[in-house]
VEXDREN-2710 file (C-alpha; in Angstrom, 1 decimal):
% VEXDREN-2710
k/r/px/py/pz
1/UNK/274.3/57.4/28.9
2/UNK/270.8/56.7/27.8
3/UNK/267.7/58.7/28.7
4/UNK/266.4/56.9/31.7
5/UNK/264.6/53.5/31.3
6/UNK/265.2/53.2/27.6
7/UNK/267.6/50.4/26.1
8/UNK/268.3/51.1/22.6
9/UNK/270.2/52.2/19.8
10/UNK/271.7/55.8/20.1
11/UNK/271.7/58.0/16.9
12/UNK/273.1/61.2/16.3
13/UNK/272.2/63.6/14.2
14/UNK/273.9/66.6/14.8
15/UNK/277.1/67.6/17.5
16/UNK/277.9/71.1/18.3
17/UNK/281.7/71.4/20.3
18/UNK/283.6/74.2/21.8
19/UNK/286.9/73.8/22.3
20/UNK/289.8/75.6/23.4
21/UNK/293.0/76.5/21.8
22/UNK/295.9/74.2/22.1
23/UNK/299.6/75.7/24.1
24/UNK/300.1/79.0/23.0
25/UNK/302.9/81.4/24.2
26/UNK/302.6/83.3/27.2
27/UNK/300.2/86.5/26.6
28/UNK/302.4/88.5/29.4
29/UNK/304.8/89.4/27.1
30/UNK/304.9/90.0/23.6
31/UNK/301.0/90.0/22.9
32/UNK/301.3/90.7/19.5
33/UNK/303.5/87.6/19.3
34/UNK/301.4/85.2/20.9
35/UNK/301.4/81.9/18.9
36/UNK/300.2/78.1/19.1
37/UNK/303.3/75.8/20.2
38/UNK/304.0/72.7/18.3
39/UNK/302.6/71.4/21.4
40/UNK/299.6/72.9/21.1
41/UNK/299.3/71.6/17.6
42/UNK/299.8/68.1/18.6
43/UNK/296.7/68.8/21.7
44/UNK/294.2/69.9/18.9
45/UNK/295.7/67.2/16.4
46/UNK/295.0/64.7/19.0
47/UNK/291.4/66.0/20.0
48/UNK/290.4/66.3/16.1
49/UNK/291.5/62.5/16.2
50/UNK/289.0/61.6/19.3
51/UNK/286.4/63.5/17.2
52/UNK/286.9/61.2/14.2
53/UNK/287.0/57.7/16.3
54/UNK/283.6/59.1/17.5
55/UNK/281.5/60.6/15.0
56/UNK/283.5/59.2/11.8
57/UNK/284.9/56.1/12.3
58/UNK/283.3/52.9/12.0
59/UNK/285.8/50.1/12.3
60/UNK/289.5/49.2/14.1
61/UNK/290.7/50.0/10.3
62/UNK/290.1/53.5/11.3
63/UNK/293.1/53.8/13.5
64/UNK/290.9/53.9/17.0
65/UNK/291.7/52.3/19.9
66/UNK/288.9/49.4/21.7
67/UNK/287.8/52.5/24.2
68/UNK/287.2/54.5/21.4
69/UNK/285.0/52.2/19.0
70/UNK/282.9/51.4/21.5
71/UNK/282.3/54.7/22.2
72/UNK/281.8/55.6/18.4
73/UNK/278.2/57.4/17.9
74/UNK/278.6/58.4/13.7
75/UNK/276.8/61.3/13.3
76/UNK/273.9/60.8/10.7
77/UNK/274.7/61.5/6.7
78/UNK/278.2/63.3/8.2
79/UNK/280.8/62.3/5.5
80/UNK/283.1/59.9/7.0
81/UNK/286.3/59.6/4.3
82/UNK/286.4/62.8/2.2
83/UNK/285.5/66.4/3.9
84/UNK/282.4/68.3/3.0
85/UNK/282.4/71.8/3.7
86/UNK/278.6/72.0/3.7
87/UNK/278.5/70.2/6.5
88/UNK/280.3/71.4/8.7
89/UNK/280.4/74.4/10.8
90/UNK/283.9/76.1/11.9
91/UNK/284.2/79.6/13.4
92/UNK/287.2/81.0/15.7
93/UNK/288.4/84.7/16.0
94/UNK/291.1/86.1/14.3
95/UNK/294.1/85.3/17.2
96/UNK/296.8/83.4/15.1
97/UNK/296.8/80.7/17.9
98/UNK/292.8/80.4/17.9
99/UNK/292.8/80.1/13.9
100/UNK/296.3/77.4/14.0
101/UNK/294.3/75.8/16.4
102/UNK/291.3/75.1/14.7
103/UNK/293.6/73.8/11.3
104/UNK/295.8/71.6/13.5
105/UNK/292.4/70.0/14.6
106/UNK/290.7/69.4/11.4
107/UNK/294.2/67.7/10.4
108/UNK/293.4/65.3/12.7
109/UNK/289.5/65.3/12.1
110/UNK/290.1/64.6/8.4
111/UNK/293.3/63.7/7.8
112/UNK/295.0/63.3/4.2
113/UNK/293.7/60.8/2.6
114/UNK/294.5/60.0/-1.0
115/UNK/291.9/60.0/-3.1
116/UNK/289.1/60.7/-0.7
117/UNK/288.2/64.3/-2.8
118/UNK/287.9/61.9/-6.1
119/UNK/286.2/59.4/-4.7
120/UNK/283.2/61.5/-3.2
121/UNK/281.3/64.4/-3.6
122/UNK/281.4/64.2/-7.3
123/UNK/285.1/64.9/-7.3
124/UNK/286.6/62.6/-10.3
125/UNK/285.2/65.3/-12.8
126/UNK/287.0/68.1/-11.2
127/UNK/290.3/66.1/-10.9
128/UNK/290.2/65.0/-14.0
129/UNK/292.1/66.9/-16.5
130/UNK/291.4/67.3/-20.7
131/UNK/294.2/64.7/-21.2
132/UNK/292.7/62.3/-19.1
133/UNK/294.9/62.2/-16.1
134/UNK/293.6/62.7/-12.8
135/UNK/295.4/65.1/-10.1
136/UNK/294.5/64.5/-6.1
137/UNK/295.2/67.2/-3.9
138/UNK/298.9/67.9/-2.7
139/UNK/300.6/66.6/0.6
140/UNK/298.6/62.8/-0.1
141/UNK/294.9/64.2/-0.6
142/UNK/295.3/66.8/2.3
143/UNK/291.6/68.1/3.3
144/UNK/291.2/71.9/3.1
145/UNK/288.6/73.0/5.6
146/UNK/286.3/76.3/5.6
147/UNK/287.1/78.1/8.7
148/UNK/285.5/81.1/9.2
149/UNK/287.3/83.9/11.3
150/UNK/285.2/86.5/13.0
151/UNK/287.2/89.9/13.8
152/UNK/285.6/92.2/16.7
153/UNK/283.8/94.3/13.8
154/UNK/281.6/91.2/13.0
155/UNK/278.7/91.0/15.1
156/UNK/278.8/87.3/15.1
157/UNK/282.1/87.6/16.8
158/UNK/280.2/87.7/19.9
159/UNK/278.5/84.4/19.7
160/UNK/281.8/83.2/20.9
161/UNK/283.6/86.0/23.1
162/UNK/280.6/87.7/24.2
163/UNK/283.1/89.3/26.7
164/UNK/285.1/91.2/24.1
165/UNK/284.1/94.8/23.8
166/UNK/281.5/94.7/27.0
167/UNK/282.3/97.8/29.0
168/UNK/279.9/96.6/31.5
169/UNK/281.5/92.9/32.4
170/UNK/285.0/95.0/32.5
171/UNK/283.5/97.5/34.9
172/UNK/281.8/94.4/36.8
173/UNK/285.4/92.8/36.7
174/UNK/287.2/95.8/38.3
175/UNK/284.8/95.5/41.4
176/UNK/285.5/92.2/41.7
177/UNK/288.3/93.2/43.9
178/UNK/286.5/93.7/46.6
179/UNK/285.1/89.8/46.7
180/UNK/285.6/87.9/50.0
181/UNK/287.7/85.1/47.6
182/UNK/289.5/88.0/45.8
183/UNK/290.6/89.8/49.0
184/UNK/291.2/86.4/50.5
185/UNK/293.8/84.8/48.0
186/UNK/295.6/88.4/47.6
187/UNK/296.3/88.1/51.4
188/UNK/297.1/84.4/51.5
189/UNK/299.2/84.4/48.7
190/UNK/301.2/87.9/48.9
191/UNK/304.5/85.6/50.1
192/UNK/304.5/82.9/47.3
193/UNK/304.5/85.8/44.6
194/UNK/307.3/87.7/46.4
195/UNK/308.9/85.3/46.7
196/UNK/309.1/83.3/43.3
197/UNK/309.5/87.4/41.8
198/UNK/313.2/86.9/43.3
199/UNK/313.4/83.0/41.1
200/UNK/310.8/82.2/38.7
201/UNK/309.8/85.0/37.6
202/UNK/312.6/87.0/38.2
203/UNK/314.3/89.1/35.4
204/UNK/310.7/89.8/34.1
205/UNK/310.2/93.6/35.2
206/UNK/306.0/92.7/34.5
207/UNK/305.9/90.4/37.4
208/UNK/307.8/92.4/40.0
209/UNK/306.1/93.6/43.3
210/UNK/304.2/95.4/43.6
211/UNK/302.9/93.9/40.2
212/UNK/303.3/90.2/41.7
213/UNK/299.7/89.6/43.5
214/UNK/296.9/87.6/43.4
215/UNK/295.5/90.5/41.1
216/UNK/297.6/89.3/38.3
217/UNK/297.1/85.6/39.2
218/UNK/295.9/84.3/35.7
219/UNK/298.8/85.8/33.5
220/UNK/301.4/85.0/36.6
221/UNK/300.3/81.2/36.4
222/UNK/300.2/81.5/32.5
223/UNK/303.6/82.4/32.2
224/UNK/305.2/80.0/34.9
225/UNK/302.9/77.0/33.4
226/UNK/304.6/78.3/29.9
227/UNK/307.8/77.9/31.6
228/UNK/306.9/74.5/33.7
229/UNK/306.7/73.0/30.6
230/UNK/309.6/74.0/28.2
231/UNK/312.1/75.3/30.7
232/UNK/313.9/72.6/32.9
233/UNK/315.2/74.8/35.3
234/UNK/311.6/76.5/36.3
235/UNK/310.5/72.7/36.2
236/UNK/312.9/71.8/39.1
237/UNK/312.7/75.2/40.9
238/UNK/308.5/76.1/40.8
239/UNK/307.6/72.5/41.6
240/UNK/304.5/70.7/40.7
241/UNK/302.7/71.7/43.9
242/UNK/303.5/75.2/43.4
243/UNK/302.6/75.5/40.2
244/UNK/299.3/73.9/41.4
245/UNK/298.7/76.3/43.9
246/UNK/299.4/79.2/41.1
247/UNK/296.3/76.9/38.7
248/UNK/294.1/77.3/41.8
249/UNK/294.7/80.9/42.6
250/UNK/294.4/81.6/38.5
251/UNK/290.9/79.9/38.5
252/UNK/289.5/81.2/41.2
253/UNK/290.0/84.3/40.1
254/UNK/288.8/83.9/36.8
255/UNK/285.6/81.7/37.2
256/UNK/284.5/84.8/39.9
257/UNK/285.4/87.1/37.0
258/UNK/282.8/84.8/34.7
259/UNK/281.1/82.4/36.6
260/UNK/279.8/84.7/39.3
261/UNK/276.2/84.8/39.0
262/UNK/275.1/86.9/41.3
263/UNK/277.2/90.1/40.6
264/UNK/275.2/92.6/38.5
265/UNK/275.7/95.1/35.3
266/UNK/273.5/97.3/34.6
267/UNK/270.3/95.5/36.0
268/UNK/270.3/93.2/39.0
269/UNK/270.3/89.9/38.0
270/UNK/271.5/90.5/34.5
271/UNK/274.5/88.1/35.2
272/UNK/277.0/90.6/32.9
273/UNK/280.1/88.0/34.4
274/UNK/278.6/85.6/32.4
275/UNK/278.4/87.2/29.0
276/UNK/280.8/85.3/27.3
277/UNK/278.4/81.8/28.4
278/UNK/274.5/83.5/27.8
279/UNK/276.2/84.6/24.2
280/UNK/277.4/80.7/24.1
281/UNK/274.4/79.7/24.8
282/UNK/272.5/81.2/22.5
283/UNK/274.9/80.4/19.7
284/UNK/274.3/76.6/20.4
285/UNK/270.9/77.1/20.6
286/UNK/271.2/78.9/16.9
287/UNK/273.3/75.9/15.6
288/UNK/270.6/72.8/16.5
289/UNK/267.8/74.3/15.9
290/UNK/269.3/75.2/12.3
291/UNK/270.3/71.9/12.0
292/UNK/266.7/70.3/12.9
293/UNK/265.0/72.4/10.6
294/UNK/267.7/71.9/7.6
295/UNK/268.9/68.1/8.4
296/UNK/271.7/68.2/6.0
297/UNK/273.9/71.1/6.8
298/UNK/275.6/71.8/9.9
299/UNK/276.1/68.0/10.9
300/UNK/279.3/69.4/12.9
301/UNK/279.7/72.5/14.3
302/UNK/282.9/73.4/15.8
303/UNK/284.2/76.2/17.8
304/UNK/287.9/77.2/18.8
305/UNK/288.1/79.9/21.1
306/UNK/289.1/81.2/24.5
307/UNK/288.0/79.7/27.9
308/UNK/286.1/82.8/29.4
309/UNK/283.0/81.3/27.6
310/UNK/283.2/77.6/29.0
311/UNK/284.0/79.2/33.0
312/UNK/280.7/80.8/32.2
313/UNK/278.5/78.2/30.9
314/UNK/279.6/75.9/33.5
315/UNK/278.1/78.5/36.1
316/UNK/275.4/79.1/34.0
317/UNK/274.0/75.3/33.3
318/UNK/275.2/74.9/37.0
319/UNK/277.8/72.1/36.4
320/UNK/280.0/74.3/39.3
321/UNK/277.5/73.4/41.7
322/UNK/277.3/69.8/41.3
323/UNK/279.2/66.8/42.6
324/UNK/282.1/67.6/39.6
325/UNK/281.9/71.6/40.9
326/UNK/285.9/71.7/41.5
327/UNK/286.4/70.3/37.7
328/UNK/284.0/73.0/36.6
329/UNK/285.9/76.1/38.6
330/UNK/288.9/75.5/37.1
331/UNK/290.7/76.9/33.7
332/UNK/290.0/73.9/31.2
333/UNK/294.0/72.4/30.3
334/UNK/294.4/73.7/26.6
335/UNK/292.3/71.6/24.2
336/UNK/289.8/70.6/26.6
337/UNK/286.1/70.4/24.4
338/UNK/282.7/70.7/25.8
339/UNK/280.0/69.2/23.4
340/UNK/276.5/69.0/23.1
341/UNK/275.1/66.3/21.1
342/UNK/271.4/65.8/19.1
343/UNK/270.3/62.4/19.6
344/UNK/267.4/59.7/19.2
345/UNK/267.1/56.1/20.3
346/UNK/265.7/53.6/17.7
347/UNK/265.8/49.9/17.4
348/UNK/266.6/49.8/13.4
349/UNK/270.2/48.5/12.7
350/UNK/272.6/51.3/11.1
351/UNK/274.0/50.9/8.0
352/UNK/277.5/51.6/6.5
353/UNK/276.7/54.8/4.8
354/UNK/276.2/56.1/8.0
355/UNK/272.6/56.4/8.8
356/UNK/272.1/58.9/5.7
357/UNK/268.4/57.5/4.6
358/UNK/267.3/57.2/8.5
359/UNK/264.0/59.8/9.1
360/UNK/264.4/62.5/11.3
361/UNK/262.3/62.1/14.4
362/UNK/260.1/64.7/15.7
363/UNK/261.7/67.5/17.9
364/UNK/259.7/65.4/20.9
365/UNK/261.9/62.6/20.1
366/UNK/265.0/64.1/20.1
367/UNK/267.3/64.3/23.3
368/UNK/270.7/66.8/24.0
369/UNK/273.3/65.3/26.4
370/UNK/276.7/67.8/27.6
371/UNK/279.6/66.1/27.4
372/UNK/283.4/67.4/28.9
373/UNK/286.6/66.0/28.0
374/UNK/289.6/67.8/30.6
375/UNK/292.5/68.0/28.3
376/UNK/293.3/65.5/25.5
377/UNK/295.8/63.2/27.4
378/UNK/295.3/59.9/26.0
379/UNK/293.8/59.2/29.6
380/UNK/291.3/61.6/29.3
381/UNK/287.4/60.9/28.4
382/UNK/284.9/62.6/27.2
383/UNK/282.3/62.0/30.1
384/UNK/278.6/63.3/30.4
385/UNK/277.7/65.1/32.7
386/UNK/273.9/66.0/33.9
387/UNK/273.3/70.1/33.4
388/UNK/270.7/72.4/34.8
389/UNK/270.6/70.9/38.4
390/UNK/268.8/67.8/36.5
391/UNK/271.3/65.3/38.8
392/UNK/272.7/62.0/38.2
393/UNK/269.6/60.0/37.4
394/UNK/268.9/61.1/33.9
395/UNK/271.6/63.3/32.7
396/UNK/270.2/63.6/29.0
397/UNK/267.1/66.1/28.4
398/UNK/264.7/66.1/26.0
399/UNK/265.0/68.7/22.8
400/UNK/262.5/70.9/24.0
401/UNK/263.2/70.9/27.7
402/UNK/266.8/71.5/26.6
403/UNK/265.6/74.4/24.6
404/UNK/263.8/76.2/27.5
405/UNK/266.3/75.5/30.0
406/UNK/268.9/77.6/27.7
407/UNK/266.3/80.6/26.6
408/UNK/266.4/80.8/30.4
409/UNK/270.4/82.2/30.5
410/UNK/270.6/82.8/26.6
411/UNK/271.5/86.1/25.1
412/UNK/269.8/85.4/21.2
413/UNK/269.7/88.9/20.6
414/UNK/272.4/91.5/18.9
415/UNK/270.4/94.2/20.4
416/UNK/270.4/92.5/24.0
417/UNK/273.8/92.1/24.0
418/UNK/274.7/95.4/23.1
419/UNK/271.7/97.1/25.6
420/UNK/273.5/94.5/28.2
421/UNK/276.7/95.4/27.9
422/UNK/276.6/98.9/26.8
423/UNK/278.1/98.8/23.7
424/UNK/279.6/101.6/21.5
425/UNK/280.5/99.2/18.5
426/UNK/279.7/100.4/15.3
427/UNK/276.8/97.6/14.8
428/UNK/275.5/98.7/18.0
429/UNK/275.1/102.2/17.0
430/UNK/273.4/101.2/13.7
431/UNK/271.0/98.7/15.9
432/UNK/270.2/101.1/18.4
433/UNK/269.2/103.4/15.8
434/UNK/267.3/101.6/14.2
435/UNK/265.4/100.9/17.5
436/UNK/264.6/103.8/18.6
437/UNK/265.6/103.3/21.9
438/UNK/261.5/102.0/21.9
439/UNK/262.3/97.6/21.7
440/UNK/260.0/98.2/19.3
441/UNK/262.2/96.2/16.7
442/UNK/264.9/94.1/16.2
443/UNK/268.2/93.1/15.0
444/UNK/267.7/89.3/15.0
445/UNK/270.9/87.2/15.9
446/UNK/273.6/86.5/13.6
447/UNK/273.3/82.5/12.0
448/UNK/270.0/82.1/14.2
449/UNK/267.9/79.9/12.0
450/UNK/265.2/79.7/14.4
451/UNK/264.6/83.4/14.4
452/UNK/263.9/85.5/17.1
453/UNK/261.3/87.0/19.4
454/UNK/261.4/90.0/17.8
455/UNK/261.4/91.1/14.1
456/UNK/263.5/93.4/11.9
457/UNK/266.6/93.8/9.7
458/UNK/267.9/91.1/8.4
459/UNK/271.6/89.5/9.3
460/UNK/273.0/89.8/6.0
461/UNK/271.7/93.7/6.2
462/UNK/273.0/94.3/9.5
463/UNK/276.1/93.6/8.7
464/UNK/276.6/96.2/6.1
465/UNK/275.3/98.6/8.0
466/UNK/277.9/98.0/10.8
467/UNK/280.4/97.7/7.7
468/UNK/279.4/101.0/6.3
469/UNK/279.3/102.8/9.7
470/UNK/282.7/101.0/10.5
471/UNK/283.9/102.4/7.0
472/UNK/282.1/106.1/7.4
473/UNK/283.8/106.7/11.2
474/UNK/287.1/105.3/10.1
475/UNK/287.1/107.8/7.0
476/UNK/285.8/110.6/8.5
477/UNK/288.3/110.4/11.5
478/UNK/290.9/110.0/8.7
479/UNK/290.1/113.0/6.8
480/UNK/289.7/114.9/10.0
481/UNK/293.2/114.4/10.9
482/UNK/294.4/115.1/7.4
483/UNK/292.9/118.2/6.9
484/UNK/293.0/120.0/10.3
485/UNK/295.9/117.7/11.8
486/UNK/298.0/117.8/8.7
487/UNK/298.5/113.9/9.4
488/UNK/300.5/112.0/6.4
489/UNK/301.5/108.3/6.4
490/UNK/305.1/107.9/6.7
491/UNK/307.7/105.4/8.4
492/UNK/309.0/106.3/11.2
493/UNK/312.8/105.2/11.5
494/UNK/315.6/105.8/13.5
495/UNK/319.3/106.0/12.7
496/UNK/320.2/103.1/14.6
497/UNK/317.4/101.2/12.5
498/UNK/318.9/102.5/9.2
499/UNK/322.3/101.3/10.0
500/UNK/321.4/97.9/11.2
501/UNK/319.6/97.6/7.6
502/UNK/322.3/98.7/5.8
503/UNK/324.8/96.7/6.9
504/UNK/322.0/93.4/7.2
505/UNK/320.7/93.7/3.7
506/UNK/322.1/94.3/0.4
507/UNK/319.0/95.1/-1.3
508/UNK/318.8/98.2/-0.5
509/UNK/315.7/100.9/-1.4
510/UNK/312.8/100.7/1.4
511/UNK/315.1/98.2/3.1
512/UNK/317.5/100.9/3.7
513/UNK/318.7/104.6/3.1
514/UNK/320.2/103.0/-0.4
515/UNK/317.8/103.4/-3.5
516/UNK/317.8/100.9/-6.4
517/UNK/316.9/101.1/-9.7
518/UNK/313.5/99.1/-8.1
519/UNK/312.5/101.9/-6.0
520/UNK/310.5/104.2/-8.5
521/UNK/309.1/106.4/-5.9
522/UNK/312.1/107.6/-4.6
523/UNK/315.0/110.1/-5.7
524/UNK/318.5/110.8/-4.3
525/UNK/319.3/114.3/-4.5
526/UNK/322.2/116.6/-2.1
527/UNK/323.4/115.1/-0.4
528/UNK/322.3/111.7/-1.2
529/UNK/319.5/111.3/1.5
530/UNK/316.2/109.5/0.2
531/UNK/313.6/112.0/-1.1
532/UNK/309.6/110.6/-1.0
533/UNK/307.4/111.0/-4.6
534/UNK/304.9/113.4/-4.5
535/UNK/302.3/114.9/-7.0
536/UNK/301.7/111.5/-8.5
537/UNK/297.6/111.1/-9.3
538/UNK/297.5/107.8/-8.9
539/UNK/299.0/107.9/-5.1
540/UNK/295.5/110.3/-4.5
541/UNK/297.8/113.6/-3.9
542/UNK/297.6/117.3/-6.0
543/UNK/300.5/118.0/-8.2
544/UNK/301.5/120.6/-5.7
545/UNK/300.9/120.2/-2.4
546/UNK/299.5/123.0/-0.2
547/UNK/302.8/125.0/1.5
548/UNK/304.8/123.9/-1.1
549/UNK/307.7/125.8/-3.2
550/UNK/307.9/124.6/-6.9
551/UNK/310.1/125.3/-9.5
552/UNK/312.5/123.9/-11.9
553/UNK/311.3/119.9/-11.5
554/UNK/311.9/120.3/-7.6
555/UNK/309.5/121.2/-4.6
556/UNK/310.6/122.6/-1.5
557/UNK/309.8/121.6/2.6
558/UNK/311.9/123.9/4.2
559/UNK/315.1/123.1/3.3
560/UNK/314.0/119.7/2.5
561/UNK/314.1/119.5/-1.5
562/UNK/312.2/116.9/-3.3
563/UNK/312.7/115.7/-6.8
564/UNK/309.7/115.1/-9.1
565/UNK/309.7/112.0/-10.9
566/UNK/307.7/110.6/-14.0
567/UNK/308.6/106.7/-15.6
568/UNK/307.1/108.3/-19.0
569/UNK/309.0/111.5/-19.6
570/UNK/306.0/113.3/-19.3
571/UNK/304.7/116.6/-17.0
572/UNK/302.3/115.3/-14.5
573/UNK/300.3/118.3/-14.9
574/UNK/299.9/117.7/-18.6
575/UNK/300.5/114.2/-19.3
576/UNK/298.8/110.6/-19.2
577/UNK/298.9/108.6/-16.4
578/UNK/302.5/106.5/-15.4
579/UNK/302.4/103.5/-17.3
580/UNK/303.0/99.8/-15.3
581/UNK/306.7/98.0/-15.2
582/UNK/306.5/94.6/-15.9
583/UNK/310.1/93.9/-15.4
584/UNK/311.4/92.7/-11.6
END
C-alpha cells in the first residue's frame, strides 16, 4: 500500500525480516535433541523462495508465480543472481533447528545457480585455476551464506531473545498465574487435559495429571500438534477442533506471558513481558538506520529465531489491538515472517540492474511499512498491516515518525537491558562496573550504527571484556574445584555401557574396555582392566601426582596400579618431550 494520496513508483532500499524457525521436534522431550523436520526445511525453503519473487526476481523466468511478480518490490543494488555476503545481514542463536532453519531458507533465497559466483562479484579470477580451467562451486554453484550464530555469552544475543537470561520477565511470568485468563483456562480446560492424558498423550509420564493443565498449555499443544501432523492415529483421535482448542489455550497463555503490557518488573510500567519485542525493536531500529547511513551494506537483514519476540512486538506496536487482534494473539504457524521495509516513491522508471545508480532520498523522504505473512502455505500473503494505532487509512509511516514511535518501546541499550532485567551475565557485570551504578556512562548497543544516547566503551571492547570475565569465572571456578574439590575429568561408565560397546564395536580402546595398539594413553596391567596415563607434561599434570606411590615404572591409587608410559623410551622426568605419530 502506498502512503496516502500518493500514486507512484515504490522503491526499496533496504528490508529487515524476522522469521521463525520451520517444524522442529517437540521440546517436551528430549531437549537436547530438538531438531528441524524435513518439513520444517521445506517451510523455510518455501519462505526463502517468496523472499526472492519479491525483492530478487524480476521476470516470470525467475520461477514466480503472476501473484508474486506483481508483488515484486527488488530491493535497491541487492544482488539478484549470485549471493553477496556484504549485503546481507543473517543472525540466529545457536539451537540446531534455529541455525537449519536459517540455511534451508537461504537455499531457497539463493538457490544454486551455476555460474552465478563466476559471473559476479569479480569471481572468474578466483575460479580460475593456473592451467586455465575454471571450477564453480560444488552441488551446481550452490551459494554459501554468512550466518552468524549468537550463543547466550554474546551480548548481541539479546537483540533477538531479549527474554533469555532475564530473571525479572521469569519472575514476572511465574505471577502470571494468578491472571483472570490464566486462572480462567486452567478451570475451563482441567477435563480436556485429563482426559486426552488417558489417549493422546498417554504413555508420556511428562504430561500426566497432575502435570496435564492449562499451566503446561504451550509444550502440551506443542507435542500433540507434533503428533497431529506425523502420527495418523493422534490425527484421527485429537481431531482438528481439539487440537484447535489446545492452539488457543497455548496462545493465550503465551502472548499474556509476552504481550502483557501492563504487568511490571522492577519499575511500573517497565513492560519486562515484553523484553524479547523492546530488544526487537531496537535491533531493527539498529539495522535501518545503519543501512541509511551506509547505503550499500545490509540491503537484507534476516533474523531466524523463536516466536516470544514477535508475541511481544505485536503487543508492543499494538497490532493485538486492532481489527486483526485475534491473528496477532496467536503463536505464528512455523515460518511465519514479519518484515519491515525502507521505501520511497519516485516517478523515474527502474532499470535491470536493479536500481543500483538510483540516489538515496533524504530520511524525510523515506517511509517504513510492517508486513505479516501467517505461515508459508502457498495460500498465504504477506499483507500490511497499519502499526502504532495509526489505523487503516495510511498504514505506511514516515522514517522519522517510524523512528520515534519505536524509541518509544525500544530497549537500545546493553546496560538497560541488563538494569531491566536484572542481569548477572558476565557482560553485565563488566557494564555495570564500568558504570558505577551512577548512568553516568555507557555500554552502547551491540551493531547500533546510529549510536546511542549515551557514550562509552565501545562494542568490539565490550565484548572482550564479557569474554575475559566469561573466561576468568570459568577458570577460577575450575581451579577451585581442582584444588580444594580434588575434581578430575574422567568418563563416567557403567558396566552395562561397557558390555553393550564391546559386543557393538570391534574397535576397541576408548570405545570399549579393549585397548589397541591406537590407544597410546592407555595400559593394561593385572588383571587386564584399562589403566589412565598420567605424568605426561604435555596433558598439564606433575610427573607424580600429589597422594601418589611411585616406584618401579608404576604409581599406586590404593590398590589401583597405573603403568607409566613414554612413545620415546625416555624417563619423563629427564627426557624430551613425546614426539607426534603420524601413522593411523
Amino acid at each position: 500500500m502506498a502512503p496516502e494520496g500518493v500514486q507512484a513508483e515504490q522503491i526499496v532500499w533496504s528490508s529487515f525480516a524476522y522469521i521463525l524457525h520451520g517444524e522442529r521436534t517437540p521440546i517436551s522431550t528430549d531437549s537436547l535433541a530438538v531438531s528441524l523436520t524435513t518439513y520444517g526445511a521445506q517451510q523455510m525453503f518455501a519462505q526463502g523462495q517468496m523472499f526472492r519473487y519479491r525483492y530478487l526476481a524480476n521476470s516470470s523466468n525467475d520461477g514466480a508465480s503472476d501473484d508474486n511478480i506483481n508483488n515484486s518490490f527488488p530491493i535497491v543494488g541487492l544482488s539478484r543472481r549470485a549471493l553477496d555476503n556484504s549485503q546481507l545481514d543473517i543472525v540466529t542463536n545457536t539451537d540446531t533447528y534455529n541455525v537449519a532453519s536459517a540455511m534451508a531458507f537461504m537455499q531457497g533465497l539463493y538457490p544454486p545457480t551455476p555460474d552465478a559466483f563466476i559471473e559476479n562479484h569479480s569471481g572468474r579470477n578466483a575460479s580460475t585455476l593456473s592451467n586455465g580451467s575454471v571450477v564453480d562451486f560444488p552441488l551446481d554453484g550452490y551459494q554459501y551464506p554468512n550466518i552468524q550464530t549468537t550463543s547466550m555469552l554474546d551480548p548481541k544475543s539479546f537483540q533477538i531473545q531479549g527474554h533469555v537470561s532475564c530473571p525479572t520477565y521469569m519472575g514476572s511470568q511465574l505471577q502470571a498465574d494468578d491472571d483472570e485468563i490464566i486462572q480462567t483456562n486452567r478451570n475451563e480446560s482441567l477435563a480436556l487435559y485429563s482426559k486426552l492424558s488417558q489417549t493422546v498423550f498417554a504413555g508420556t509420564e511428562p504430561f500426566q495429571p497432575p502435570a496435564a493443565n492449562a499451566d503446561h498449555a504451550y509444550v502440551l499443544w506443542d507435542y500433540a500438534a507434533y503428533q497431529y501432523a506425523h502420527n495418523a492415529t493422534v490425527r484421527a483421535a485429537l481431531g482438528a477442533d481439539v487440537l484447535d482448542r489446545l492452539g488457543r489455550l497455548a496462545s493465550d497463555q503465551q502472548f499474556d506471558y509476552n504481550g502483557n503490557l501492563s504487568a511490571s518488573g522492577l519499575r511500573p510500567g517497565d513492560m519486562v513481558r515484553a523484553v524479547a519485542g523492546r530488544t526487537l525493536a531496537g535491533r531493527v531500529s539498529a539495522q535501518l538506520r545503519a543501512q541509511i547511513a551506509g547505503g550499500y551494506l545490509r540491503k537484507l537483514s534476516l533474523t531466524v529465531g523463536p516466536f516470544e519476540p514477535m508475541l511481544a512486538f505485536f503487543a508492543l506496536a499494538q497490532l493485538s489491538e486492532g481489527p486483526s487482534q485475534l491473528r496477532f494473539q496467536t503463536i505464528p504457524e512455523p515460518g511465519s515472517a514479519m518484515v519491515f521495509e525502507l521505501f520511497s516513491v519516485s516517478n523515474d522508471d527502474d532499470d535491470d540492474s536493479g536500481g543500483s545508480t538510483r540516489q538515496y532520498p533524504d530520511e524525510d523522504d523515506l517511509w517504513v511499512r510492517f508486513l505479516y505473512r501467517y505461515g508459508t502455505n502457498e495460500s498465504a500473503s504477506l499483507i500490511e498491516y497499519p502499526i502504532f494505532g495509526r489505523g487503516n487509512s495510511q498504514s505506511s509511516m514516515k522514517w522519522p515518525d517510524f523512528r520515534t514511535a519505536m524509541a518509544e518501546v525500544a530497549v537500545t541499550d546493553l546496560y538497560d537491558w541488563c538494569q531491566l532485567c536484572s542481569a548477572a551475565t558476565p557482560y553485565c557485570m563488566a557494564v555495570e562496573a564500568k558504570m558505577g551504578g551512577d548512568g553516568s556512562s555507557s555500554f552502547p548497543w551491540p551493531g547500533d550504527a546510529g549510536g546511542s544516547s549515551r557514550n562509552g566503551l565501545s562494542p568490539a571492547v565490550g565484548g572482550v571484556i564479557g569474554a575475559l570475565v566469561t573466561l576468568a569465572v570459568v577458570a577460577l571456578a575450575g581451579l577451585a574445584a581442582f584444588f580444594l574439590g580434588g575434581l578430575r575429568v574422567r568418563r563416567r561408565r557403567s558396566a552395562h555401557h561397557d558390555a553393550v560397546v564391546r559386543r557393538s564395536s570391534s574397535l576397541g580402546g576408548f570405545k570399549g574396555a579393549e585397548k589397541m595398539a591406537s590407544d597410546k594413553d592407555l595400559s593394561v596391567v593385572g588383571s587386564g582392566g584399562r589403566r589412565e596415563r598420567v605424568g605426561s607434561w604435555e596433558m598439564g599434570g606433575p610427573a607424580t601426582p600429589p597422594n601418589v606411590a611411585r616406584g618401579g615404572g608404576e604409581m599406586t591409587f590404593g590398590a589401583t596400579v597405573v603403568r607409566e608410559l613414554n612413545d620415546d623410551g625416555v624417563s619423563i622426568m629427564e627426557g624430551e618431550p613425546v614426539k607426534p605419530r603420524e601413522t593411523v
